[in-house]
N, C-alpha and C positions, 0 to 999 in steps of 0.2 A: 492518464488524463486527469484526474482526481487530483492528483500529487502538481501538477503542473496547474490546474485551476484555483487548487486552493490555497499556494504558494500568493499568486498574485490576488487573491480575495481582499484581505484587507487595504490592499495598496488602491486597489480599482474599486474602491468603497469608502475611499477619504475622505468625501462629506458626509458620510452619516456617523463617521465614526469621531469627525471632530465635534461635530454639533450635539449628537444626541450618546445617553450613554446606556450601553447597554453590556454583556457578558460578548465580549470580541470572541472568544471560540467558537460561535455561532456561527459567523463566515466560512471558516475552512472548516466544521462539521458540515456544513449544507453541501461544500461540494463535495464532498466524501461521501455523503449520503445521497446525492443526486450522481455521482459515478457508482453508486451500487446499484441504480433501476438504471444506467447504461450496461452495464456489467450481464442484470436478470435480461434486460434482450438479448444483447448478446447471446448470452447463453440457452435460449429459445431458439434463436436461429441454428446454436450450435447442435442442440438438442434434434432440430430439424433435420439439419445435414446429417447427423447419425443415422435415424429413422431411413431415407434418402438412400446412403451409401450401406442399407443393415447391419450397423454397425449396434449389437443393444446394449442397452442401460443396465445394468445389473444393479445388483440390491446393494455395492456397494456406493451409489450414488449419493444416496442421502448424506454418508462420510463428506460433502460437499459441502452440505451445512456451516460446521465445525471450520472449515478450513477457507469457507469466503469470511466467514465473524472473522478469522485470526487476519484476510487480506485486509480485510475492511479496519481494524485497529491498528497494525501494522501502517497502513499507508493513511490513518488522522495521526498518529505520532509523526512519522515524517511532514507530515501537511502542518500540522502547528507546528513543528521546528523552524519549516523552511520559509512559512508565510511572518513568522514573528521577525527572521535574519530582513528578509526583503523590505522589512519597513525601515530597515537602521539600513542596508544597503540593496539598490533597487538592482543592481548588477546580477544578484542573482536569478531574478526571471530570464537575463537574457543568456545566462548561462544554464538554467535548465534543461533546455532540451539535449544541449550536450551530456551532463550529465546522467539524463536518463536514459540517454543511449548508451552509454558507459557502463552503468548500473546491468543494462540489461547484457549483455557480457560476461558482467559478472555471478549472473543467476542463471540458472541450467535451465534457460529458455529454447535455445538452438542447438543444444546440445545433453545428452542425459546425465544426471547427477552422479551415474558413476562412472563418467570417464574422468572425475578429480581423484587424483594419487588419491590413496590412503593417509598417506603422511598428510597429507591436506588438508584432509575431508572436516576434521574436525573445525578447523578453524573456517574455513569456508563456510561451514554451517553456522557460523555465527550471522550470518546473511540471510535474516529471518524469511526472504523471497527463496530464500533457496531450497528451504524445507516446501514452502507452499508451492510453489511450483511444481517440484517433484511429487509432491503428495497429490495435486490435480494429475502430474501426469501418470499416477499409479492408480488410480480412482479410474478416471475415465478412457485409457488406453490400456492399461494392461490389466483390466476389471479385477482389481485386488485390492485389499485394503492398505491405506497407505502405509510408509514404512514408519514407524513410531519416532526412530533417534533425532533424525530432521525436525521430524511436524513435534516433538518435543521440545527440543533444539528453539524453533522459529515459536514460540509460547514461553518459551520463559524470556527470552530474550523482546519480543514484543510486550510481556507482564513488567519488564525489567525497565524497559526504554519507556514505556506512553507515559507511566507517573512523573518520569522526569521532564520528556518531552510538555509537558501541561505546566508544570513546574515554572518549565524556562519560559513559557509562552504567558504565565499571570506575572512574570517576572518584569518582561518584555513588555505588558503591557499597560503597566505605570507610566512608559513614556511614549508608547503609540502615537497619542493624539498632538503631544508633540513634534514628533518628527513628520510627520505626515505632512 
């Protein structure tokens, strides 16, 4: 939701952004920051239904911390990529949803992270959701600490991508108010 709001952020904010000027990553920060108090419900609820179904919390919960910061960076890198492309072409909000249906496919959401070959594995893990995923679902289903190669894996590569990702986005944003 984050990644799909803060795509169309600047486009659905064209009079403020031609008229007044101000630091444009502000937009797609806000939704990325207002999808992470979507996310702490969520996850209250989910915390709910554990209690609910006695399911408990173990003390490796806290490891949660660590691994929403990396969701949460992970998906403003994608968000100013993808809301900077949509100002130069607006086709991409309408192909979002497709692709993050696609996306999810390709991250061991429906599926566990180790049913990918070996020969795979590595490069799949270049799919920084792939590491966090699996790392949420080793934290809170199989009460263990996450598995390091992944949630290592998904942190350099999200340390590797946001500087550029911000890069292409102050790049990008020399002609924003142009195109808009």
């Amino acid at each position: 939701g984050s990644v799909t709001n803060a795509t169309s952020s600047l486009v659905s904010h064209n009079q403020m952004i031609t008229k007044v000027y101000f630091p444009r990553e502000i937009l797609p920060i806000t939704y990325v920051v207002a999808g992470a108090f979507d996310f702490a419900i969520g996850f209250v609820v989910l915390v709910a239904l554990m209690a609910w179904y006695a399911v408990p919390l173990t003390a490796h919960a806290w490891l949660l911390l660590p691994i929403v910061a990396l969701l949460a960076l992970w998906t403003l890198a994608v968000s100013l990529v993808l809301s900077a492309v949509q100002v130069r072409f607006r086709d991409v909000g309408v192909a979002l949803p497709v692709l993050v249906q696609g996306l999810m496919f390709a991250s061991p959401i429906i599926y566990p992270l180790s049913v990918v070959p070996a020969a795979w594995r590595s490069w799949y893990l270049l799919n920084p959701m792939a590491g966090i995923v699996g790392s949420f679902r080793d934290v809170l289903l199989h009460h263990a600490p996450p598995d390091p190669i992944p949630l290592r894996t998904a942190a350099i590569v999200t340390a590797a991508v946001l500087p550029l990702a911000y890069l292409f986005f102050k790049r990008a944003e020399a002609t924003m108010a142009d195109l808009i």
